[in-house]
Each structure stands twice: as C-alpha cells, then as structure tokens.
C-alpha positions as CSV (number, residue, x, y, z in Angstrom):
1,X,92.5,80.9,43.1
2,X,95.2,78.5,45.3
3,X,97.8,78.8,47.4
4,X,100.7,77.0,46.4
5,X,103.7,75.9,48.9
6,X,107.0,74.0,46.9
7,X,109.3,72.4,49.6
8,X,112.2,70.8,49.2
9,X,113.4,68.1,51.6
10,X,109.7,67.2,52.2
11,X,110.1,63.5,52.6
12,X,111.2,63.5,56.6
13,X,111.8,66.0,59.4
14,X,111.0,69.4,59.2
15,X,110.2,69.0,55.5
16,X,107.3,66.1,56.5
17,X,106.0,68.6,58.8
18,X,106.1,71.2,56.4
19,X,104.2,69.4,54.2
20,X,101.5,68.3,56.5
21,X,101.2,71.7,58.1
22,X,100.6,73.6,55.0
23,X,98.0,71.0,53.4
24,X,96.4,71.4,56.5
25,X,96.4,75.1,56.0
26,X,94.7,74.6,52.7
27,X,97.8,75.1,50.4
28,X,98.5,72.7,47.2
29,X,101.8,71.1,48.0
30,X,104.8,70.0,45.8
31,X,107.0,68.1,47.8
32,X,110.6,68.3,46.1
33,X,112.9,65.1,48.1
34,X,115.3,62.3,46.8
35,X,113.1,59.8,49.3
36,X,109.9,58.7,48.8
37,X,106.9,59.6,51.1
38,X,104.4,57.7,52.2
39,X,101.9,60.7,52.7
40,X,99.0,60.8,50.3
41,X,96.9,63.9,49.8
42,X,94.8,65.1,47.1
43,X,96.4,68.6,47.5
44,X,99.6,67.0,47.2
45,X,102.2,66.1,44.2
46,X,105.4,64.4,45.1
47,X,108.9,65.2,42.9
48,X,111.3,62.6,43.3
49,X,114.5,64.6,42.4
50,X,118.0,64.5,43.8
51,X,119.8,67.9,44.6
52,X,123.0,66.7,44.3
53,X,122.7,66.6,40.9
54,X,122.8,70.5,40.4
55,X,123.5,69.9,37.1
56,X,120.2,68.4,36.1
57,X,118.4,71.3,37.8
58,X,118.7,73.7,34.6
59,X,116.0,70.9,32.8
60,X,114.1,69.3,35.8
61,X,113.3,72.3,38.2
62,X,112.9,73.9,35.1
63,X,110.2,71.7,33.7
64,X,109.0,71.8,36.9
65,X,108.3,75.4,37.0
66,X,106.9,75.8,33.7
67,X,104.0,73.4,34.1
68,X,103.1,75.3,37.5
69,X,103.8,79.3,35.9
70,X,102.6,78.7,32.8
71,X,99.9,81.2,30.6
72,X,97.8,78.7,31.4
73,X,97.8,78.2,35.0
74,X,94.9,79.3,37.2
75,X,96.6,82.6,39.5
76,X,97.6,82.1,42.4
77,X,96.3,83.5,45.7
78,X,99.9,82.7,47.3
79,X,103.3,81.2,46.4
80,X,105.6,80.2,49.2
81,X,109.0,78.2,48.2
82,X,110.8,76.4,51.2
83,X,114.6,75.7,50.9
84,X,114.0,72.7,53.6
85,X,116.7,69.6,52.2
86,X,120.1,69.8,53.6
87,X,122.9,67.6,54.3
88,X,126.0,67.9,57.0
89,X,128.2,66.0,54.8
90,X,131.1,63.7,56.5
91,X,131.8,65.2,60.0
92,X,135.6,65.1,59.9
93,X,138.3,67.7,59.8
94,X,138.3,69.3,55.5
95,X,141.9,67.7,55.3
96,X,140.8,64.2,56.4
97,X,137.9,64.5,53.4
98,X,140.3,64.5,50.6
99,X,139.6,60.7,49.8
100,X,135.9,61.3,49.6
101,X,136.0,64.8,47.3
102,X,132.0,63.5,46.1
103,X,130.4,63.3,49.4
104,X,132.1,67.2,49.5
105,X,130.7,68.3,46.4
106,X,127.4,66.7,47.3
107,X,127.1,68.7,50.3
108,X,128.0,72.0,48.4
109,X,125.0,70.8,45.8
110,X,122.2,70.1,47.9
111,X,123.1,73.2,50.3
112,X,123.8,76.0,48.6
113,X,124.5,75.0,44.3
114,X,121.1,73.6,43.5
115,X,118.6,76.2,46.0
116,X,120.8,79.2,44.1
117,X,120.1,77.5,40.8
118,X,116.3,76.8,41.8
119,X,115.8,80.3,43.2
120,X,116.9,81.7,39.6
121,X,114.1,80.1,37.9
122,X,111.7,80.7,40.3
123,X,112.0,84.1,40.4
124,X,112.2,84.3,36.7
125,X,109.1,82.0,36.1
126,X,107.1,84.1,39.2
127,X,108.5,87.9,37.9
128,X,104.9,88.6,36.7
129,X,103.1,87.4,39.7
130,X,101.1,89.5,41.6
131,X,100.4,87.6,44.6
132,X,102.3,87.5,47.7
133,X,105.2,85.5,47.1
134,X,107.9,84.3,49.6
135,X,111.2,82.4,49.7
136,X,112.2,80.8,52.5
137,X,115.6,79.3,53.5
138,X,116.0,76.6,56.3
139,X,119.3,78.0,57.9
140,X,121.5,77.2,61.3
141,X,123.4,78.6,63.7
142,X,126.3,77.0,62.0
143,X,125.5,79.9,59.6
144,X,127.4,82.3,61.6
145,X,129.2,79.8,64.7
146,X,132.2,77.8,63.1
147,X,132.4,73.9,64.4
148,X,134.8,72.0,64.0
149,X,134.7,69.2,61.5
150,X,131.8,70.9,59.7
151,X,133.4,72.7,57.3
152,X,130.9,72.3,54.4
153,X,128.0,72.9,56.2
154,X,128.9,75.9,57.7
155,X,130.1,77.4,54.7
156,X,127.2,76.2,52.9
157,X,125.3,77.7,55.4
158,X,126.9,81.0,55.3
159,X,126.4,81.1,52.0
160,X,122.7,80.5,51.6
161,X,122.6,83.9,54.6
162,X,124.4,85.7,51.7
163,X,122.1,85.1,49.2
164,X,119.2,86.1,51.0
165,X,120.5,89.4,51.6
166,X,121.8,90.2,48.0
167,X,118.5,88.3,46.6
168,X,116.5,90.5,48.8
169,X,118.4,93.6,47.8
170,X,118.4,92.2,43.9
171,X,114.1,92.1,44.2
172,X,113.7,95.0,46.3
173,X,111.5,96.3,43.7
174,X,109.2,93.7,43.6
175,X,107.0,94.8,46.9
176,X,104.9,91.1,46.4
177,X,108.0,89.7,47.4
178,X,110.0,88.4,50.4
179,X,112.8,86.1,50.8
180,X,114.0,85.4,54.0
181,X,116.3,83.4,56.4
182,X,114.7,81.0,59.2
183,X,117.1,79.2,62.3
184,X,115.1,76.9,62.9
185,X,117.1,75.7,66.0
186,X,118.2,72.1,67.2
187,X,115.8,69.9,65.6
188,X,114.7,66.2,66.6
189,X,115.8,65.0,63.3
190,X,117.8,62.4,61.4
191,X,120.5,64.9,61.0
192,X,120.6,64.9,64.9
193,X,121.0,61.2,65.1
194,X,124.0,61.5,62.6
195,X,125.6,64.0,64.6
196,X,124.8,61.8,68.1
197,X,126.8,58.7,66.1
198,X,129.9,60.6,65.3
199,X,133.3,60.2,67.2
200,X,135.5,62.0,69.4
201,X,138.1,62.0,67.3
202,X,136.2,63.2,64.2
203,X,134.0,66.0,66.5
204,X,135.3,66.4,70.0
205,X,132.3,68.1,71.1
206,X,130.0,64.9,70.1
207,X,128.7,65.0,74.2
208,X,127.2,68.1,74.1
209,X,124.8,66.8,71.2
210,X,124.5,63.6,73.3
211,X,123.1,65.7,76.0
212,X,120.4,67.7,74.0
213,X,118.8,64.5,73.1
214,X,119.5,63.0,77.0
215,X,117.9,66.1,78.5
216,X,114.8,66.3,75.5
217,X,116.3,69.9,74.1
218,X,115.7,68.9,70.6
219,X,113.0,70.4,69.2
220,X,109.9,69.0,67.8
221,X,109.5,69.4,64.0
222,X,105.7,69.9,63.7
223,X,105.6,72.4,66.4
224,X,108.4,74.6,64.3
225,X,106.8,74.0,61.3
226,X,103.5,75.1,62.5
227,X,105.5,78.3,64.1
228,X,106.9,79.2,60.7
229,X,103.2,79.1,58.9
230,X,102.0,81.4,61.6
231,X,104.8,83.7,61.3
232,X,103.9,84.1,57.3
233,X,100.6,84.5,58.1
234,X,101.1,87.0,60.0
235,X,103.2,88.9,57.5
236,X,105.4,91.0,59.9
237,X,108.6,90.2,58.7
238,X,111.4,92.0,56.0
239,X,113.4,91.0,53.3
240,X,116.6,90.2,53.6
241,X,115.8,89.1,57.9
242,X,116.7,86.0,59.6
243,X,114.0,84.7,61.6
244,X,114.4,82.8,64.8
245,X,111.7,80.0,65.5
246,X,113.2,79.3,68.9
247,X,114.3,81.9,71.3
C-alpha cells in the first residue's frame, strides 16, 4: 500500500515545499500547477493544468482521478488533497477592475470555482475508500479581515471557509474523513513580493507589508509546510476546523 498526497499550486512557495516535504515523508506526489517544476522524483508526477480554466476541470481533473481511483489501483494507505494554488488578483479598488472583468473571473476560478469543482470528484471517486483521507484548504486571514483593494481574494477566501464547514457537515458520515481549513500566516512568497510592488494609491496600507519583509516577519515556506505534515500526522484535529500554523 502508498500514501498518496495531490497538491495543487505545487510548482513554487508553499506548494514546492509541500511537495518536497511529503516525498520526503514517503508519500507518492501529484503536483497539480500551471508552471513547470524543475524537481524530479521518482515518487513524483507533475500535472501541468491551469485552474483558471474551471471549465476544463469537469474532463481533466476528472481523467485525472479516474486513473488514480480506479478498480484497478493498488489501495491506499492514505490520501491527502492540498488546495495550495491561489491568486490575489489585481490589487485595486472592485470599481477600478471593470476594464479587466478576466483577470476577475480568473481569481474567482483558481480560488474558489475550480477547488469546489475538484473537491466534487474527489470525493465521489474516494466515497469507497477506506483509508484515512483528508482535504486540506490553504486559507488567510483575509478569510475573515476585509482589506481594501482585495475584494476577490477575500471573498474567494471566505468562500473556500464556507465550504469546508458545509463539506464537513455534508461527509460527516464518512468517519475516514476530514476536511479542513489551514491559515497558514504571512508567507515569504511570490504573492508577498506582488503585494510589496503595489501602490499607495491602489492599497494604502502597502508599508505595513513593506515592513514584514524589512523586519524578516514573513514566514518561511518549508518550515510551515513541514508544520502542517506534523499536524496530520498527528491526527488531532476536526472536521469542519481551521488550523493555525503560526500563532
């Protein structure tokens, strides 16, 4: 038997050290990303696929699920899916977007439309899967603080805390099974750096960010990474929870 981790995002960031933290813990990998990664592993298949095309998800993810819970695939010892990829979208006040309605429906795909959509066949293709099986969702604060200028993402955010509770409530009968919220915190990322470029005009609270990265407050990805395998390995946590990797 194997233990199987699917992440999306996997190609940079938390999503690289994701990867390379649960090879290490012996787990076969799919890496789901829209970038190409240079890591190599036996353990490990790469699926170039872009979740801003929700659309596609119905016959790709699909595929994509079949060939790993099919009749004929050897049982697992452990199935843990990672909603990792995420984008902030334009940082600019909603009404100032209206000339750029794709990169606003693009953020609303990759954040909340597609993992919703890739959840439903999951759960569907795993249903008869005895093993422990858990679902986890990369959130943010931003899931519950409002900023200004990130309308998107906080919604989207917001929305993906919703459907952790009802899916939770949904599968409650399915004991095997846990799905679950992580804050990650402020992570040393690329989404960081974005954030850093931004103006005062567009986000007039651009200096605080500035002064994360000044005073090294950003944390490191590996190190969360390694925190969230820890905390499923240790198994202590409910359905339906948000967990906190930083205090």
């Amino acid at each position: 038997m194997k233990k199987l981790a699917i992440i999306t995002g996997g190609s940079k960031g938390l999503g690289k050290a994701l990867v390379e933290s649960y090879l290490a813990e012996g787990y076969y990998v799919v890496s789901i990303s829209r970038s190409n990664s240079a890591l190599v592993h036996e353990r490990l298949t790469h699926f170039t696929f872009d979740l801003a095309q929700h659309y596609a998800v119905r016959i790709t993810i699909e595929a994509l699920f079949r060939n790993l819970f099919s009749p004929q695939t050897s049982q697992y010892e452990f199935i843990t899916l990672i909603h990792n990829a995420a984008t902030l979208g334009e940082i600019k006040p909603l009404r100032l977007q209206a000339a750029n309605d794709e990169s606003l429906v693009e953020t609303i795909s990759i954040n909340l439309t597609s993992p919703m959509l890739i959840n439903a066949r999951f759960l569907r293709h795993t249903a008869a899967f005895s093993c422990p099986k858990n679902i986890f969702h990369i959130s943010s604060g931003a899931a519950t603080k409002p900023y200004y200028a990130w309308t998107a993402y906080c919604s989207t955010k917001a929305g993906i805390e919703m459907m952790v509770k009802t899916l939770a409530l949904e599968n409650a009968k399915d004991k095997n099974l846990k799905i679950v919220s992580v804050n990650p915190g402020v992570i040393d990322a690329d989404m960081q750096a974005k954030i850093r470029k931004a103006s005062v005009k567009d986000f007039p609270i651009v200096a605080r960010f500035l002064e994360l990265k000044k005073n090294h407050e950003l944390a490191n990805p590996t190190i969360l990474a390694k925190k969230l395998l820890l905390i499923e390995k240790e198994n202590a946590f409910q359905s339906g929870e948000t967990i906190r990797l930083q205090s």
